[in-house]
C-alpha positions, 0 to 999 in steps of 0.5 A: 464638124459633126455632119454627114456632108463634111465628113464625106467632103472630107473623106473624098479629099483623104482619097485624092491625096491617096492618106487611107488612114485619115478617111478611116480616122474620120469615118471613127471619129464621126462614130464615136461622137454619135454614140457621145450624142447618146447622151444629151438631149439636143435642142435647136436653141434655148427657148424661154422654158430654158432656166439657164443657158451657159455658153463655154467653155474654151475658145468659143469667142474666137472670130479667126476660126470661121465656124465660131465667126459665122455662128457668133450669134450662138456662141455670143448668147444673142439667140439664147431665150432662156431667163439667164445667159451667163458664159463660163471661162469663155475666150476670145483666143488671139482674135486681134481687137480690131476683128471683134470691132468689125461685128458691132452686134457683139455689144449687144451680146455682151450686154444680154449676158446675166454674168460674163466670166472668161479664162484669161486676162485677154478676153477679159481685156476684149470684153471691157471694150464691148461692155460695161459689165463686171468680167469675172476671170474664172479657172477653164473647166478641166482644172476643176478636177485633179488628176485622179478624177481623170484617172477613173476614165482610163481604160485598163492598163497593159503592161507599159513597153521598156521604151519611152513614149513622146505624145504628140498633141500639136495644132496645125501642121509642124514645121520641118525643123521641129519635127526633125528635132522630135524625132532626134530627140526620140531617137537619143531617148529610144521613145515612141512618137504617139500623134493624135492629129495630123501635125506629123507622122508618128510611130503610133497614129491617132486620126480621131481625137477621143477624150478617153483616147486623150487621157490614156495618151497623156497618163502614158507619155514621158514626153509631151510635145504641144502647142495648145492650152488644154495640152499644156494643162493636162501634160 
């Protein structure tokens, strides 16, 4: 999501449906990740100078999602030159078996990786049907650290408001009786709605997402509504 193009595409649509916000929001998320960038050297692929390439963690095998679908020569290790390719807590999310059974390629994939370890017993399922490798089930990568690991990214804390906080961190838009039940329930709790994303209308919106953002929402909420694993993990 990372490209010029997509972010004005996407920016020219915020415009027709007149949501300023989210352009300015898109605008900023494409800054902060450019200055993450700064960080790593970025290679067009792993050549054989490469010791290791390690593909994960999360849902990069998901072929519902058309990104990771169109580029599962990538994300599956098939164009990975490096001495070894492993994955590390790699999933497959809900993609149905008879989806991965439509790209007969992700056999040969499979059988390139040195080590496959996945994060959960349904990718593992999924694996043992394209390959007669052991799969290791590992635990995902944000459950290496504790909480006080996290706690060092915070930024300084302000003086917390006598009113009580539910974070929002909700894939996909939310269906109008959740939301309304969210909002009874801020009001009998006199709390705050803090949303990152765009699932609903909040007291306080994040139109980026920011993994320090993201930390700071989770160490100050009372509350957490989400329907996602890391949301889970980290609530």
């Amino acid at each position: 999501s990372h490209s010029v193009q997509t972010v004005i595409k996407r920016c020219l649509g915020h415009l027709k449906q007149g949501k300023v916000g989210k352009i300015t929001g898109s605008i900023k998320q494409y800054r902060i990740f450019e200055r993450y960038l700064e960080n790593f050297k970025t290679v067009e692929e792993c050549t054989p100078d490469f010791d290791l390439c390690v593909l994960g963690s999360d849902t990069i095998w998901n072929l519902d999602s058309t990104y990771f679908k169109n580029n599962r020569s990538i994300y599956w290790g098939g164009t990975s030159k490096a001495k070894k390719t492993i994955s590390y807590a790699a999933s497959v999310a809900n993609s149905a078996e008879v989806l991965v059974a439509q790209f007969p390629e992700l056999k040969d994939y499979t059988e390139n990786i040195d080590c496959i370890s996945v994060r959960d017993t349904y990718t593992e399922h999924i694996i043992h049907g394209l390959s007669q490798k052991d799969v290791h089930l590992v635990c995902d990568p944000t459950v290496l650290f504790d909480k006080t690991f996290y706690q060092k990214f915070l930024p300084p804390q302000k003086k917390k408001s006598d009113r009580k906080t539910i974070f929002v961190y909700y894939f996909g838009k939310m269906p109008d009786a959740l939301e309304a039940k969210v909002r009874a329930f801020a009001r009998e709790n006199n709390a705050d709605i803090v949303v990152m994303g765009g699932s609903m209308n909040g007291d306080v919106q994040k139109n980026y997402f920011d993994p320090y953002v993201f930390i700071e929402c989770f160490e100050n909420a009372d509350f957490v509504l989400t329907n996602t694993f890391h949301g889970t993990i980290f609530t």
